[in-house]
C-alpha positions as CSV (number, residue, x, y, z in Angstrom):
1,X,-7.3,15.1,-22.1
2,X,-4.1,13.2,-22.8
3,X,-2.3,16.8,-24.7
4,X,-3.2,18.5,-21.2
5,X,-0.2,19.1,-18.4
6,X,-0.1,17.7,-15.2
7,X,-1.9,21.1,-13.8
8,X,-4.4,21.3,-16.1
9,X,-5.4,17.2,-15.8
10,X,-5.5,17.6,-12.0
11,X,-8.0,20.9,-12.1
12,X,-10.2,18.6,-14.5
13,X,-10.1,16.3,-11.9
14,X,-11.1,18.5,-9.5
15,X,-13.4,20.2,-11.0
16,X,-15.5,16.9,-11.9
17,X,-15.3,15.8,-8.7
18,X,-17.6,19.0,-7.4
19,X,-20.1,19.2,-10.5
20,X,-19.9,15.7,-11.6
21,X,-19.4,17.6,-15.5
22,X,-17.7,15.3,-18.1
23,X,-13.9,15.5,-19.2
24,X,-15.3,18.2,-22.2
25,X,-17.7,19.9,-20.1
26,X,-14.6,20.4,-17.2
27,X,-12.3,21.4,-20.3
28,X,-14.8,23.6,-21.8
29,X,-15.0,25.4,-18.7
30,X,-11.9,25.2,-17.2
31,X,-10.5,27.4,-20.8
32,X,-13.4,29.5,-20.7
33,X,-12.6,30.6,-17.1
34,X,-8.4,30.7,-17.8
35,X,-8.5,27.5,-16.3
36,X,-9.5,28.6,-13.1
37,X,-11.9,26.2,-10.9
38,X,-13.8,28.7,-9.4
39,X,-14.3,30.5,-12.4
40,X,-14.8,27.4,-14.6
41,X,-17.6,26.3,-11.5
42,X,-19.3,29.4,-12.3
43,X,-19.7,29.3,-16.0
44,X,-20.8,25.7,-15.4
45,X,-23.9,26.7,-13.2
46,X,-24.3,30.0,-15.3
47,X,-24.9,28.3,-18.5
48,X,-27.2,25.9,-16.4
49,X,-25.1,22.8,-17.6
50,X,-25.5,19.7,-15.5
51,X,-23.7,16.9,-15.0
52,X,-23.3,12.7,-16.2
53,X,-25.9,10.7,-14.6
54,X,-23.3,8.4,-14.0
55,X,-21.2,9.1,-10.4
56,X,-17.4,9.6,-11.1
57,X,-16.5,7.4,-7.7
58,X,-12.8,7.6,-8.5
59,X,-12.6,11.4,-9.1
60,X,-14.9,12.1,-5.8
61,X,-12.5,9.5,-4.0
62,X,-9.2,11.3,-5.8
63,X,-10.7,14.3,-4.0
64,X,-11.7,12.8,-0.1
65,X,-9.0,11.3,0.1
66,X,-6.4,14.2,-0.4
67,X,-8.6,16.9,1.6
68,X,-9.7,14.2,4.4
69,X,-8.3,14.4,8.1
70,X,-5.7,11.9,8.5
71,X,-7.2,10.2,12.1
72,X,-10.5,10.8,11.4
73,X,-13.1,10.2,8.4
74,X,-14.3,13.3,7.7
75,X,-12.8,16.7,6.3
76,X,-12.0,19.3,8.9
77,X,-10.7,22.9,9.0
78,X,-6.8,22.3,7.9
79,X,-8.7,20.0,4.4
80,X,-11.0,23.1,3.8
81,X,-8.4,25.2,4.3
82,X,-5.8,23.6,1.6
83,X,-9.0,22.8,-0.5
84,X,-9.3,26.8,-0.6
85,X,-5.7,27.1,-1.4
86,X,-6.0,25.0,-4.2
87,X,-9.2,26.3,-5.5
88,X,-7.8,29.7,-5.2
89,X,-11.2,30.8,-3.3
90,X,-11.8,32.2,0.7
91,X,-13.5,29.9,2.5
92,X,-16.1,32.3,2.7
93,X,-17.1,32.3,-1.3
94,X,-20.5,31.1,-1.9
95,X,-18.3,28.8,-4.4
96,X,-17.8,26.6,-1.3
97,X,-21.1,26.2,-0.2
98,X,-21.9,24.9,-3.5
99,X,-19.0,22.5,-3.4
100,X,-20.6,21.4,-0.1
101,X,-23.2,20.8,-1.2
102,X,-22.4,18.3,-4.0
103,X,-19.8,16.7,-1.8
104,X,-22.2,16.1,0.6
105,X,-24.7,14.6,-1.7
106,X,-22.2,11.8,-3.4
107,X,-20.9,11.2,-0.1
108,X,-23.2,8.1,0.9
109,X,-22.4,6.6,-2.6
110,X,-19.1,7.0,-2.0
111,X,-18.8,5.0,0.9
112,X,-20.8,2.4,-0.7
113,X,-18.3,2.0,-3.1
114,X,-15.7,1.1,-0.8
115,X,-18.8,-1.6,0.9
116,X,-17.6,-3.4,-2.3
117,X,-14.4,-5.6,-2.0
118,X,-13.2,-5.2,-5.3
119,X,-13.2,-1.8,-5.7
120,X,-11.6,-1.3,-2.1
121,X,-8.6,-3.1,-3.3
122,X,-8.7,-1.0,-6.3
123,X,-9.0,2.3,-4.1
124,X,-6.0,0.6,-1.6
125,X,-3.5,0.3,-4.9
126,X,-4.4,3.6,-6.3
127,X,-3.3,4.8,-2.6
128,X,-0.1,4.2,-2.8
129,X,0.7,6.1,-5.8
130,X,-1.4,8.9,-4.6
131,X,0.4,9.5,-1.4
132,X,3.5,8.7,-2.4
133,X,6.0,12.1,-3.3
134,X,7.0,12.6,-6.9
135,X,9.7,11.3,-8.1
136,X,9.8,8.9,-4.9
137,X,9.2,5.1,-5.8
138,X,8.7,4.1,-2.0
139,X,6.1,5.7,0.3
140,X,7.3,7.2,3.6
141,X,6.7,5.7,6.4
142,X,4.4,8.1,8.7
143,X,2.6,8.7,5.0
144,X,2.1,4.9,5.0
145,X,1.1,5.0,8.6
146,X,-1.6,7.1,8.3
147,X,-3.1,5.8,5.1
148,X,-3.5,2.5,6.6
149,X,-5.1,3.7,10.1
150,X,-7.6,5.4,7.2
151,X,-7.9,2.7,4.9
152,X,-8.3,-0.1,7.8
153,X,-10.4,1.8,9.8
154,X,-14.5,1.5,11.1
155,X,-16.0,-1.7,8.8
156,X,-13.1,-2.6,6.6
157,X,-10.9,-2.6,9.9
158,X,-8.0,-5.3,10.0
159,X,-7.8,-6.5,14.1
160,X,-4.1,-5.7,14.0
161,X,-3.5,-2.6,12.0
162,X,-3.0,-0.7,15.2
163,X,-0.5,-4.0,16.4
164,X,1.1,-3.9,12.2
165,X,1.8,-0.1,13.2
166,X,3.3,-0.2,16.3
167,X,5.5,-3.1,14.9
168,X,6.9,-0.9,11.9
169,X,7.5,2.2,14.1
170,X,9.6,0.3,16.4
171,X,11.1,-2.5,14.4
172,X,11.0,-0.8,10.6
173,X,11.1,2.9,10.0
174,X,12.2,3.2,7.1
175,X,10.3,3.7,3.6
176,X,7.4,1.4,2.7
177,X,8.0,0.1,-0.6
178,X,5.1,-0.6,-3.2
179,X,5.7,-4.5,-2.7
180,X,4.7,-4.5,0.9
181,X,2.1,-2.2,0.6
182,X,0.3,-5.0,-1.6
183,X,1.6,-7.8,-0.4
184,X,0.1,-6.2,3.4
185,X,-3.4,-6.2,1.6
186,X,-3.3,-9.7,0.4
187,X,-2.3,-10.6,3.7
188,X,-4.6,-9.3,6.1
189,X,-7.6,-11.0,3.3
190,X,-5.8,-15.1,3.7
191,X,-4.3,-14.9,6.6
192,X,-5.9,-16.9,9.6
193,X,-5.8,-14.0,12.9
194,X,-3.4,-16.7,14.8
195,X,-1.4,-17.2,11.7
196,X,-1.9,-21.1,11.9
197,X,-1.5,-20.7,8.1
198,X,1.5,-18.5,7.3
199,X,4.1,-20.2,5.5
200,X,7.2,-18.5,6.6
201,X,9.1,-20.1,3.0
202,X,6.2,-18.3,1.3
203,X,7.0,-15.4,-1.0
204,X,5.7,-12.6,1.4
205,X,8.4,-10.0,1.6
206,X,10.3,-10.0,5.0
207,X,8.7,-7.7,7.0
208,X,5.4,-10.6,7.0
209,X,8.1,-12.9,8.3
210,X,9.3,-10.4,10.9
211,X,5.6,-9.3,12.1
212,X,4.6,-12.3,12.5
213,X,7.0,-14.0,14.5
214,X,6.8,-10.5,16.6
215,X,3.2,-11.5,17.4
216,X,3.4,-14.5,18.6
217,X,6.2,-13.8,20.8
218,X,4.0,-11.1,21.6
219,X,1.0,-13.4,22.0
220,X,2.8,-16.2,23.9
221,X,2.4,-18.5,20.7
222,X,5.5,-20.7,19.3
223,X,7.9,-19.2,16.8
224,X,8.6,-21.1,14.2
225,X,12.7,-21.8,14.0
């Protein structure tokens, strides 16, 4: 897969996320079809191939995540709609109803995966590269914005992401690089909600320092001089 361009690789991706084929099976496929997806879905399901027994979580989340509304967690009509663009198909192709329904089958996995803390933080690093433009080494800030109302939100919710927002929007707004963007993460896992154990002369990059003296001054609690 490594001798394949960037266009190629990210067809492969796609097309494993909807038939859950392996990286020869996609190829194979893909070059069979002129490395189209829909065609390359069809020849899969023509030649009654099927795929690993094995969930690619990373590919399927590759694929929520790019098509998925950006306030709420689902797919709607504008993700379908670029989804269709990309796949070079009408919504209306029987090709989608097949993608349906293999999305809709790995789905529950899916979001157990994120249930587990490790791979979470492995999904929250990955995100920043993923949403950030090429060719940009710092993520823009209503990009970063809305990855973090999606990546904090329902169980895996941080009390003050909506608070962490607001803060950057008014105080910030500017690029986020990919320093905070970790650093954030690590944060919101150590630090105590009324920030009894931030150390100010820590090594968190200044915009930590900034929120937090913004919320207790918010919060009526002492700033530290």
């Amino acid at each position: 897969m490594n001798r394949l361009n960037r266009q190629h690789k990210d067809k492969v991706t796609q097309f494993r996320s909807i038939t859950g084929a392996s990286d020869k099976q996609a190829i194979d496929c893909l070059k069979q079809a002129g490395w189209s997806v829909e065609g390359g879905i069809e020849v899969f399901f023509s030649l009654g191939m099927q795929g690993s027994s094995a969930l690619d979580t990373h590919a399927m989340e590759q694929l929520y995540l790019k098509y998925k509304d950006p306030h709420q967690d689902m797919i709607l009509a504008d993700g379908i709609s670029r989804l269709c663009d990309d796949l070079a198909v009408e919504p209306t192709d029987i090709v989608m109803l097949v993608i349906s329904y293999h999305m809709n089958a790995k789905l529950p996995e899916l979001r157990a995966e994120l249930a587990d803390p490790a791979r979470f933080q492995e999904v929250y690093s990955f995100a920043f590269s993923w949403a950030r433009e090429k060719g940009q080494k710092c993520l823009q800030i209503d990009t970063a914005l809305a990855m973090w109302q999606l990546l904090f939100a329902e169980d895996r919710r941080w009390q003050y992401i909506d608070e962490w927002c607001e803060f950057l929007q008014t105080h910030h707004n500017r690029a986020i690089s990919r320093d905070t963007w970790v650093q954030l993460f690590q944060f919101t896992k150590i630090i105590k909600p009324d920030f009894s154990d931030f150390d100010e002369a820590g090594a968190w990059p200044y915009l930590m320092d900034e929120f937090v003296d913004y919320m207790k001054k918010r919060n009526g609690m002492a700033v530290d001089s």
